[in-house]
LUMKOLLUM-389246 format. One record per residue (C-alpha): residue in three letters; x, y, z. Coordinates in steps of 0.5 Angstrom, whole numbers, padded with zeros to 4 digits, always signed. Layout:
<atoms>
alaXYZ/...
</atoms>
This chain:
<atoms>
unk+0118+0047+0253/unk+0113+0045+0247/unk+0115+0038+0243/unk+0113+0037+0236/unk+0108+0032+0235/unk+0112+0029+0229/unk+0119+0031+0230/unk+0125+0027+0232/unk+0127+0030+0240/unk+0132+0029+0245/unk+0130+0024+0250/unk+0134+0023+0256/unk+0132+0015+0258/unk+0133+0013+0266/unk+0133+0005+0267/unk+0133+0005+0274/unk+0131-0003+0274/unk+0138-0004+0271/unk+0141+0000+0266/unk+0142-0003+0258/unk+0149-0005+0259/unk+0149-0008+0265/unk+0153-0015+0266/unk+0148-0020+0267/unk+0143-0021+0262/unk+0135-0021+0264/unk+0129-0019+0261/unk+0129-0011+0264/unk+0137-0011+0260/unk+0133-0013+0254/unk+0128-0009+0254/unk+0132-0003+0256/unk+0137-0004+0251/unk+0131-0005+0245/unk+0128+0002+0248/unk+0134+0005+0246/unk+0134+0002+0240/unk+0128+0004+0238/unk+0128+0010+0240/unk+0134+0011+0236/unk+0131+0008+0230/unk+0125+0013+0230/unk+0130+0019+0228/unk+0131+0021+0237/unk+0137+0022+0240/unk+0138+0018+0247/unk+0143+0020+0252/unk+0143+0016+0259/unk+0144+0021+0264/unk+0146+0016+0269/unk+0147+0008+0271/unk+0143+0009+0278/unk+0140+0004+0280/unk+0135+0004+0285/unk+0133-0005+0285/unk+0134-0007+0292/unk+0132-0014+0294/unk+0130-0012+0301/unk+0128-0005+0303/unk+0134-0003+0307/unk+0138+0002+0306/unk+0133+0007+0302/unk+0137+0014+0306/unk+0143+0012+0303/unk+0140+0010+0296/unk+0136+0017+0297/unk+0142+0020+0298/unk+0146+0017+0292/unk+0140+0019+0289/unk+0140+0027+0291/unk+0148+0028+0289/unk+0147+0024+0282/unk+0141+0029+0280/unk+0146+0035+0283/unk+0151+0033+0278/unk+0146+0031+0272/unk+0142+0038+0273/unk+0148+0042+0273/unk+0150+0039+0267/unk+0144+0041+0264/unk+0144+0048+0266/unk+0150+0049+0262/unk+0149+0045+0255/unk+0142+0045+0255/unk+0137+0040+0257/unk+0133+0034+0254/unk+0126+0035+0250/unk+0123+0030+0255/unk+0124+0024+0260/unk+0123+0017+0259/unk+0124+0012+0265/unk+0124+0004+0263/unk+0121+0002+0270/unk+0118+0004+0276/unk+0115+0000+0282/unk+0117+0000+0289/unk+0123-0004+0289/unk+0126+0000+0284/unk+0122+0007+0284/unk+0125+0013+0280/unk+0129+0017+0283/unk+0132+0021+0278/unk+0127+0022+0272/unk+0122+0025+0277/unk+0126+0030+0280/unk+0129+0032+0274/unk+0123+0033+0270/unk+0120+0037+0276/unk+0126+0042+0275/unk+0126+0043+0268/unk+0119+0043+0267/unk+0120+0037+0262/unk+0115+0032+0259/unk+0116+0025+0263/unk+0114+0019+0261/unk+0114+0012+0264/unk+0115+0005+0261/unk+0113-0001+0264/unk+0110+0003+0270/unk+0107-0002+0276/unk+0103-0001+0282/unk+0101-0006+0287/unk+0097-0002+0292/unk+0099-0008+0297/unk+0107-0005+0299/unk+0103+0001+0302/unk+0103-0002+0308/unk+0108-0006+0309/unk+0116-0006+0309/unk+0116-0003+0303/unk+0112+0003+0305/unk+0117+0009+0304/unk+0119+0005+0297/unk+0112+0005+0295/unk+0111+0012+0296/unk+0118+0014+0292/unk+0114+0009+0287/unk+0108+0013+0287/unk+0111+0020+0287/unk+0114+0019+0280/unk+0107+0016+0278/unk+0104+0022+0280/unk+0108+0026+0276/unk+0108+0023+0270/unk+0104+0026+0264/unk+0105+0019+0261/unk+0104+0011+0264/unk+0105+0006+0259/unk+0103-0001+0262/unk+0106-0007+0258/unk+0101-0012+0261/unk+0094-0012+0262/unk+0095-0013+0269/unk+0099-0006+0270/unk+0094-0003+0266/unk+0089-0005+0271/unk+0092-0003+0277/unk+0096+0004+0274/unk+0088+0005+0271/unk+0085+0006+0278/unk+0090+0011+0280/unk+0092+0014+0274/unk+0087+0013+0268/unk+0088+0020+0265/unk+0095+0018+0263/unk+0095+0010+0261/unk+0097+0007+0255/unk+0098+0001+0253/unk+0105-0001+0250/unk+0106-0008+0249/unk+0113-0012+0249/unk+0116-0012+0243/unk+0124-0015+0239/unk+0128-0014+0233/unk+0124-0020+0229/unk+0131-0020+0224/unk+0135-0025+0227/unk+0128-0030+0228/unk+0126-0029+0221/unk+0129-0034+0215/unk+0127-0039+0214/unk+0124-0046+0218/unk+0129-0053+0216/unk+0125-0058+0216/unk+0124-0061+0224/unk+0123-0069+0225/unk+0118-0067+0229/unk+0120-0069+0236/unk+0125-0064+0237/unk+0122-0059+0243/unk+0128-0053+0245/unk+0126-0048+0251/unk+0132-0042+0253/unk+0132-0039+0260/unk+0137-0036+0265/unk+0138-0042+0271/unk+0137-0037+0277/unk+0134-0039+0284/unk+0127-0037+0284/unk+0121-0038+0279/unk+0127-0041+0273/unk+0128-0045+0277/unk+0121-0047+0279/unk+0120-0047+0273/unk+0126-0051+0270/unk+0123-0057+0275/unk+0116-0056+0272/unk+0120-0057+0265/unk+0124-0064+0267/unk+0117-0067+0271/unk+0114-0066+0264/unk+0119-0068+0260/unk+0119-0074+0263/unk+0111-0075+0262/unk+0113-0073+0255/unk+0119-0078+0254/unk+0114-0083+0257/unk+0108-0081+0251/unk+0113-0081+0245/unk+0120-0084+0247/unk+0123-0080+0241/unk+0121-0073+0244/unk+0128-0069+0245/unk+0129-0063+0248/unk+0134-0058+0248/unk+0136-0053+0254/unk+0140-0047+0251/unk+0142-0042+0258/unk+0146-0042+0263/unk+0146-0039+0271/unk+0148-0041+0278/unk+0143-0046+0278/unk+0144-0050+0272/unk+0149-0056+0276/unk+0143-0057+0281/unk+0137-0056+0275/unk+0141-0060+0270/unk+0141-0068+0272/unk+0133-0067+0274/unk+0132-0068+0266/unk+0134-0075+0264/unk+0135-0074+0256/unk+0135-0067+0254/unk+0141-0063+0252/unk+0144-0057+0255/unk+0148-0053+0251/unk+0149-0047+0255/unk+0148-0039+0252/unk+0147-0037+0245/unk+0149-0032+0243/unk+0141-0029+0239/unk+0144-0031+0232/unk+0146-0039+0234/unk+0140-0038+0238/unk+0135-0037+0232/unk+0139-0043+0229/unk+0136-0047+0235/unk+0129-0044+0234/unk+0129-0046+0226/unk+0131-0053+0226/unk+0126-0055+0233/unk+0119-0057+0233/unk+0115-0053+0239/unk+0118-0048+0243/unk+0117-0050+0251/unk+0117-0045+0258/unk+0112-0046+0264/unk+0113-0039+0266/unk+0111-0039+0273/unk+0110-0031+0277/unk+0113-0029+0269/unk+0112-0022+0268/unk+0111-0025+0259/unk+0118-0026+0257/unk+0122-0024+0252/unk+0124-0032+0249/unk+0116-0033+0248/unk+0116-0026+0243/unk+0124-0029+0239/unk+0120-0036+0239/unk+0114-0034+0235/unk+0119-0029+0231/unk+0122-0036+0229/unk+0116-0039+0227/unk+0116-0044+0233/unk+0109-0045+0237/unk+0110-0045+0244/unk+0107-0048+0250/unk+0107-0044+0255/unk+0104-0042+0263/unk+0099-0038+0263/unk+0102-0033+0267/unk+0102-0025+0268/unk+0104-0022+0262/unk+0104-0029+0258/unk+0097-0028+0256/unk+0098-0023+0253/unk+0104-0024+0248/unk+0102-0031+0247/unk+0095-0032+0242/unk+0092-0038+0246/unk+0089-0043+0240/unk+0092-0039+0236/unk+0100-0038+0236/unk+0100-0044+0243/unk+0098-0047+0248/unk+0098-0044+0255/unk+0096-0048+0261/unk+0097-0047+0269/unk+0105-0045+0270/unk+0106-0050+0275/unk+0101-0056+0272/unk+0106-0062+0269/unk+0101-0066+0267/unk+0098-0060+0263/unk+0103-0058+0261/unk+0106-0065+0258/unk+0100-0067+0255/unk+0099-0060+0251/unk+0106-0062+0249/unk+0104-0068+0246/unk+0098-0066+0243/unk+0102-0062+0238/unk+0108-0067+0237/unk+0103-0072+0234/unk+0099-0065+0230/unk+0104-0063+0225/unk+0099-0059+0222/unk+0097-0055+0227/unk+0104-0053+0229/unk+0105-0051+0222/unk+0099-0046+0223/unk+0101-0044+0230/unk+0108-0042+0227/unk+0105-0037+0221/unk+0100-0034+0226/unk+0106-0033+0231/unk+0111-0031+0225/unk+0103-0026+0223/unk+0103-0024+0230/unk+0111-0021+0231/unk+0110-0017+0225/unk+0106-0013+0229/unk+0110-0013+0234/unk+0118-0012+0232/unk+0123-0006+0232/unk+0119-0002+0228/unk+0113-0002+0232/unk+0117+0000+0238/unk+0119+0006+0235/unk+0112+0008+0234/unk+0108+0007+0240/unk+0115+0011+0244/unk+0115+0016+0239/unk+0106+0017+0241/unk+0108+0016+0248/unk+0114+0022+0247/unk+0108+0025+0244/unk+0101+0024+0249/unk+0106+0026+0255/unk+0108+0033+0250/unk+0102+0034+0250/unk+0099+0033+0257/unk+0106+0037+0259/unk+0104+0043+0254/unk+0097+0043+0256/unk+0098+0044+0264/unk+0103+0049+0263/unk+0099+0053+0258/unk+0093+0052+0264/
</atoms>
């Protein structure tokens, strides 16, 4: 079927990582949620055909999963064939952990154009326990007629496979809630926000409270409050001698917390880039954050922060410091990030889906008319 370049489409949206309404935030609900939400900004009509999710921890179990894969396609195909089927596929996330296993098959069987954001490959997995997993991944790679990468890093990997398809499609928010007006911070007042799981938040959490001690020691009246909550928070929290936990906020509280604080703080080991780094320059707060994967690409270093190695507390502290005792710099690092996220809001999301939407039209229409 032909797309029209300009015309609002109906777009079936697969989230084989985790799907919008899935119980435990993250990082890949956020994302999948502001997709949507874009995507319904910018004229389009969104239906989620299924909340299959193919993640797996380990690589065990991919009969079954391909099996619940093959029935779900089943049933969404039949009720394509009686009410008609989407314009276009668009899947949030593919890699060897989560490989698509529906929009792939169902874009093959109805000849419809398919596009992936936040594709990522890494060639490594081909030979490893995740090998048949890789293969899924790579498949859906194949056949997609669009790849959006959101980090440098994909681009480069997804380029070598697939230059003919990449684009890039950086991470972007709502800025609403970020937007109003910065009170008047005493200046000592530093606020990060994280989901306390085991893993690299808590690796970073340790990095934060080694740092923070070295900051406390520097500049007795710095303060840091801690908004979130995990699994790991009664065994994170009595690391950091002096901070304030506050558990999790809801966006608008959160905001609140962004308006009345200095330098926002996150040493970001093995992040992919962080949805927080985006909302704290929303709310025009510098940050100082680890130069970590996709950190480095939402995060202007000079400009809008500081970026240091992740797992650097030394760095990190005196980075920290630094700004503490230059108000006027993290005044200006704040309008750069406020600068920086105008550029990267809901609008701008709904422009870079709808030319995705569009690239993979067009390859589609190509191919077939070939």
């Amino acid at each position: 079927p032909t797309l029209p370049r300009e015309a609002p489409v109906k777009v079936a949206l697969f989230t084989p990582m985790k799907p919008p309404d899935h119980p435990v935030p993250s990082g890949d609900r956020t994302f999948a949620r502001l997709i949507k939400r874009a995507l319904v900004a910018a004229g389009h009509t969104v239906s989620l055909p299924s909340t299959l999710t193919t993640w797996r921890k380990t690589p065990e179990g991919l009969e079954a999963l391909v099996q619940s894969a093959d029935e779900e396609g089943r049933r969404i195909a039949a009720s394509w064939e009686g009410d008609g089927p989407p314009d276009a596929i668009l899947t949030y996330h593919n890699y060897h952990k989560a490989p698509d296993l529906l929009g792939r098959a169902l874009a093959e069987r109805f000849g419809l154009p398919y596009a992936i954001v936040e594709a990522s490959r890494a060639p490594k997995r081909a030979h490893d326990a995740w090998a048949t997993h890789f293969a899924l991944a790579d498949d859906a790679l194949k056949r997609a007629d669009a790849l959006a990468a959101v980090t440098r890093l994909d681009e480069a990997g997804l380029t070598a496979f697939r230059p003919d398809t990449v684009v890039r499609l950086p991470p972007f928010i709502d800025t609403a809630p970020f937007d109003g007006p910065r009170h008047t911070p005493p200046g000592h007042r530093l606020v990060t926000a994280v989901m306390m799981r085991p893993g690299r938040k808590a690796a970073s959490m340790r990095v934060l409270a080694d740092a923070f001690a070295k900051i406390r020691v520097a500049l007795p009246t710095a303060e840091l409050t801690v908004a979130g909550d995990g699994d790991a928070r009664a065994e994170l929290e009595p690391l950091f001698d002096g901070a304030q936990f506050v558990g999790r906020l809801g966006q608008e509280d959160l905001a609140q917390l962004f308006a009345q604080s200095d330098i926002f703080v996150w040493p970001a080991i093995d992040e992919p880039f962080g949805f927080v780094f985006l909302e704290a320059q929303a709310a025009g707060l510098p940050v100082v954050g680890g130069a970590a994967r996709g950190v480095v690409d939402i995060v202007d270093d000079g400009t809008t922060g500081l970026l240091v190695p992740p797992s650097d507390a030394n760095a990190f502290a005196n980075a920290v410091v630094s700004l503490l005792n230059d108000p006027e710099r993290r005044l200006a690092m704040g309008k750069a990030g406020r600068a920086f996220m105008a550029n990267n809001d809901l609008a701008a999301g709904a422009a870079r889906l709808t030319a995705l939407l569009a690239r993979a039209a067009d390859r589609r229409n190509a191919l077939t008319a070939g």
